[in-house]
N, C-alpha and C positions, 0 to 999 in steps of 0.2 A: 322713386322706387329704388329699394336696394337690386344691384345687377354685379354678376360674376362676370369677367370678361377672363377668356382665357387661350392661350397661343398655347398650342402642342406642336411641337415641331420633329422629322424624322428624317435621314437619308434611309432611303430601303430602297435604293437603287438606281444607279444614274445615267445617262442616256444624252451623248457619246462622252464614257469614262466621265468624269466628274463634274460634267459641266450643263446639263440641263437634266429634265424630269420629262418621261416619257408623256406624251399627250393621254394613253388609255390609264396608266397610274392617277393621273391627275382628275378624269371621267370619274374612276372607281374612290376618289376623295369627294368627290361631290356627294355624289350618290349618297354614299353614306352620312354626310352632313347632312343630305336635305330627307332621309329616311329618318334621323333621329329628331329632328325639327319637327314633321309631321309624327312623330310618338308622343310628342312634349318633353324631353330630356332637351334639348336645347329652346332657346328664345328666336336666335337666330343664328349664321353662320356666314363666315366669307372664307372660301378655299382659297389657300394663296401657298408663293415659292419663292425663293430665291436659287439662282444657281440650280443643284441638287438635289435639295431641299424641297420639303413638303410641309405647308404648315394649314392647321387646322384652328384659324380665329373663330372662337365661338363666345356667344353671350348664353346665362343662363341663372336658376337662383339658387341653387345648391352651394355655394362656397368656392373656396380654393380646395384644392388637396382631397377633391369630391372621387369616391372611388366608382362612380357609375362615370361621371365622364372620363375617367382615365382609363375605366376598361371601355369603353365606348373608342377613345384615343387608339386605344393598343392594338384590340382587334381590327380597328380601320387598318394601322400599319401592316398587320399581319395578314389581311387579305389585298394590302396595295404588292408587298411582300412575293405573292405568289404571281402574281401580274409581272411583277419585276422577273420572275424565274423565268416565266413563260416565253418572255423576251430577251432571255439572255442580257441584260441591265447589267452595269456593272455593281460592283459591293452591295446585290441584293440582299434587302435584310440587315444592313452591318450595323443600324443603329439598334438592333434589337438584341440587346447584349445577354435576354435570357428565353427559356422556350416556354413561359407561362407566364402573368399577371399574376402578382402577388396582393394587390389593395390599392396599391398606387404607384406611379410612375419612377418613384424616388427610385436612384440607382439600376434601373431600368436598362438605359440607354436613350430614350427621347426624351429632346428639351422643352423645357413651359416655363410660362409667365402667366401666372395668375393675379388679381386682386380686384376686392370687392370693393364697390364702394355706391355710397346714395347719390342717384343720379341725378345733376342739374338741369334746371330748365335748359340751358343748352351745354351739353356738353361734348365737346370736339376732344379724340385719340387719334393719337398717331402709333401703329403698329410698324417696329422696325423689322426686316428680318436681314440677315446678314451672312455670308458663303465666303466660308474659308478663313476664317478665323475665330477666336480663342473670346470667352462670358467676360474676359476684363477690357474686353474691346469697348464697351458700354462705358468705363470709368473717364473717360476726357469728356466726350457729350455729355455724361450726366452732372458732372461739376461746370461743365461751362455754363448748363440748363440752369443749376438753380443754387448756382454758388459766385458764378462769375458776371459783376456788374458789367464787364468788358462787351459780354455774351447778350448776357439778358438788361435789359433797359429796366424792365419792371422792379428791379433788387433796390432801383435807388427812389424810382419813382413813382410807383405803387405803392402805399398805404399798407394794401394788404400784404405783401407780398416782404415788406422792408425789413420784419424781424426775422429770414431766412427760412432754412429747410432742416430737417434731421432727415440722417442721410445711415442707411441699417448697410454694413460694411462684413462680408462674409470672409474668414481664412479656408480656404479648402485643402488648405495641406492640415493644416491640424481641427479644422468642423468646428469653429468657433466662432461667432458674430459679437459685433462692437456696434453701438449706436452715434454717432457723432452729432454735435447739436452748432449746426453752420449758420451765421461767419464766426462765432466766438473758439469755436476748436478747428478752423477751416486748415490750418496748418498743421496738426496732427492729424489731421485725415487727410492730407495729401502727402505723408508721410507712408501711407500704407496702399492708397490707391496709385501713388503711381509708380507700383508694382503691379502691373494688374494679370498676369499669371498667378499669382497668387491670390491676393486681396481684390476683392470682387464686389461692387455695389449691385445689393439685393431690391430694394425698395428706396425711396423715398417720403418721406411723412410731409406734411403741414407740420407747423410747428402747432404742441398743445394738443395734439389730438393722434389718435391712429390712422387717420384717414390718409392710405396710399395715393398716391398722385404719380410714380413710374415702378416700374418692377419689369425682372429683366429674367433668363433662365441664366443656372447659373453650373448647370451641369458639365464635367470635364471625363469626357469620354475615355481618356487613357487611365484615369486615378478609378473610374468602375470595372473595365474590364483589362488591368492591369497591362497590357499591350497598346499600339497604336492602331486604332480601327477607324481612323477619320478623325476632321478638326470638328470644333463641337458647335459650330453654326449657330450663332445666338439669338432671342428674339428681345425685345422689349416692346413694352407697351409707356406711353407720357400720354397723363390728359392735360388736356393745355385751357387758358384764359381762364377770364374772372377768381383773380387770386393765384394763378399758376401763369407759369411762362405763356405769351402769346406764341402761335405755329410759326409764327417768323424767328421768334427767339430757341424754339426747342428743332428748329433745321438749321440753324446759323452755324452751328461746332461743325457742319458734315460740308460747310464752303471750307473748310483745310481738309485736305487730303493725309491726315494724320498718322504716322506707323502704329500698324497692330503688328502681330502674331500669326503667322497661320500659313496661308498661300498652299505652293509647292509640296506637298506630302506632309502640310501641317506644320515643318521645320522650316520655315524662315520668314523674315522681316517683309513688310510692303505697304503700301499706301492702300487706306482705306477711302474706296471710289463710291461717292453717290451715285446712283442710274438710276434710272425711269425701268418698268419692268421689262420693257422689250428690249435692254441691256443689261440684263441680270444672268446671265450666262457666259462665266468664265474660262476662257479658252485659253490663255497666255500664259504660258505656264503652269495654267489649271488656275488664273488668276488674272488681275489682281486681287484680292481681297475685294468685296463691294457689299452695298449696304441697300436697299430698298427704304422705301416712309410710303406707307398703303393709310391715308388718313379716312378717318370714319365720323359723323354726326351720332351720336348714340342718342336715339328716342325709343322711351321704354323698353328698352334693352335690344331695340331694332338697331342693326348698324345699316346708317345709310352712309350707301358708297362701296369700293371704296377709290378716292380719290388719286391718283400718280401722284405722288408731292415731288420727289426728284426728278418726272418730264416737265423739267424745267430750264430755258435755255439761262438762266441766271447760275447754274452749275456747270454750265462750261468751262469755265475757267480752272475749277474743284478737279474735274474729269483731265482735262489737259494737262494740269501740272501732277496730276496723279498718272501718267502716262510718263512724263518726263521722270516723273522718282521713283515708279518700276524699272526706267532704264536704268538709272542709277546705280539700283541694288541690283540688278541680275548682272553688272556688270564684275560685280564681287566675287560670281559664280558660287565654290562651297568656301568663301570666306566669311566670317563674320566682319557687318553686323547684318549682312544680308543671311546667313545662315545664324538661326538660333544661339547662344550660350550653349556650353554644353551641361549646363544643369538640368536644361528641357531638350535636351537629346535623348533623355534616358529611354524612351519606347522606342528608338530608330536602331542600327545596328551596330550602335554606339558601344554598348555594356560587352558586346560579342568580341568587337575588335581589340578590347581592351583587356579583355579575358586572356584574349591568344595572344596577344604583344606581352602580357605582364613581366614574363621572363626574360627578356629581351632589353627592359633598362635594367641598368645598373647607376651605384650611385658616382655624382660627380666630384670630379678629384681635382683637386689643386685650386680649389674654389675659396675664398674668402672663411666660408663654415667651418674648412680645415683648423681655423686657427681660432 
């Protein structure tokens, strides 16, 4: 059977300051999944969170970019929303960057991961979700997933899997996407992903076909509501085996504790930490950065599970030295490269300080340019 799978995800409120989700917001996320399950607008549902974070995994057969499940999405957020006010929560409402539903979620403020595709006689997803950092945080796991022989055993020794992946590459400064067709252009497309503030992996293909196999949200919260209103907490979805990465090969990238983006007020560097979900609540600095894998069996568009894939003591080592490279960088305080470039300063109080100092330099004299 063809089956939509689809991750909507929200901060509307967090509980204490940005580091977990109230237990009654979380109640009033069910609710509403398991009311639209019994309507028939979904197949099935798993409420889940990272951190802050509220995400709405759902199975269904309307598509992507469906405007019933995304006002279905919206209005959940806007009555978790008022729950959040009722408890005084902190940045109640902050991903909900306008006061009505316009068709669909695009520019919105909440992030998704959708893609449809014909379901296998068996087929195993893994749903990421991730607190306190930045949609190109997904570009190193998804090239190691199905680009890197290092990574994935199956690239050399799978049959099916040996002519590669096309790999759909978004710009979100200029709203432009490029399709890359991997290994044969694999170095021009790590030309652009490993920028990943910018250039952003949207999907994954099979080669030869349109048939998705990862897709990730890919929405940047400060570039919609032109301010900084929180980091943009990302999700992905990877289906895995028979012809795609095994689940040991699409978890393998998240054993390095890798630097993203994000952490501390959005502006600085860190180590991206796998946990189990009863360590998905980041307190240290509002961080580390961390990443959840909530794995599912999808039969007839049933998700069974979902599974902890990171309570597992084989990430200890991931978790450790991701402890040891937060000390690292906070040891930098407001230096870079613990604190951001100042190119993605622009929504801190960067643009202000520089307003007021402008008159203040002058140029320099007796300098080589002199001459």
């Amino acid at each position: 059977m063809k089956v939509t799978l689809s991750i909507i995800k929200a901060d509307v409120g967090g509980y204490v300051g940005h580091s977990d989700v109230h237990p009654a917001m979380l109640n009033r996320a069910r609710e509403a999944l398991a009311e639209a399950k019994e309507k028939g607008l979904l197949i099935d549902y798993c409420q889940a969170k990272c951190g802050d974070d509220i995400a709405l995994i759902m199975t269904h057969d309307k598509g992507p970019d469906n405007e019933e499940i995304h006002r279905f999405a919206w209005n959940t957020f806007e009555a978790i929303t008022e729950i959040a006010k009722d408890l005084g929560q902190y940045g109640a409402g902050q991903d909900l960057l306008t006061d009505a539903f316009s068709g669909n979620l695009r520019g919105m403020g909440p992030g998704f991961a959708e893609m449809e595709f014909e379901e296998r006689k068996s087929e195993p997803v893994i749903c990421f979700l991730a607190d306190k950092t930045e949609p190109g945080s997904w570009n190193f796991p998804l090239y190691k997933m199905f680009a890197d022989p290092f990574n994935t055993a199956g690239l050399v020794i799978d049959p099916s899997m040996h002519d590669g992946f096309r790999f759909e590459v978004h710009d979100l400064i200029e709203e432009k996407k490029i399709i890359f067709s991997c290994p044969e252009e694999l170095y021009d497309m790590l030309v652009f992903i490993g920028a990943p503030s910018r250039y952003v992996i949207k999907h994954v293909f099979r080669k030869g076909s349109d048939e998705p196999v990862a897709v990730t949200s890919t929405q940047r919260l400060f570039l919609m509501a032109g301010r900084y209103v929180g980091k943009d907490d990302p999700v992905m979805a990877v289906r895995c085996q028979s012809g795609l990465p095994a689940v040991g090969e699409v978890l393998e990238p998240f054993a390095f504790p890798y630097t993203v983006a994000g952490w501390m007020r959005g502006s600085h560097h860190g180590p991206f930490m796998p946990v189990g979900t009863d360590w998905d609540t980041p307190t240290r600095f509002d961080g580390p950065p961390r990443v959840v894998a909530l794995g599912f069996q999808l039969k007839d568009g049933k998700l069974v599970g979902p599974r902890d894939m990171f309570a597992d003591p084989s990430y200890d080592n991931a978790r450790r030295r991701a402890l040891d490279i937060a000390d690292y960088y906070r040891q930098h305080g407001p230096f870079e490269p613990h604190r951001l470039p100042l190119d993605e300063m622009e929504y801190t109080t960067m643009p202000a300080v520089v307003e007021r100092l402008k008159d203040r330099f002058i140029p320099l004299e007796g300098t080589e340019r002199d001459h």
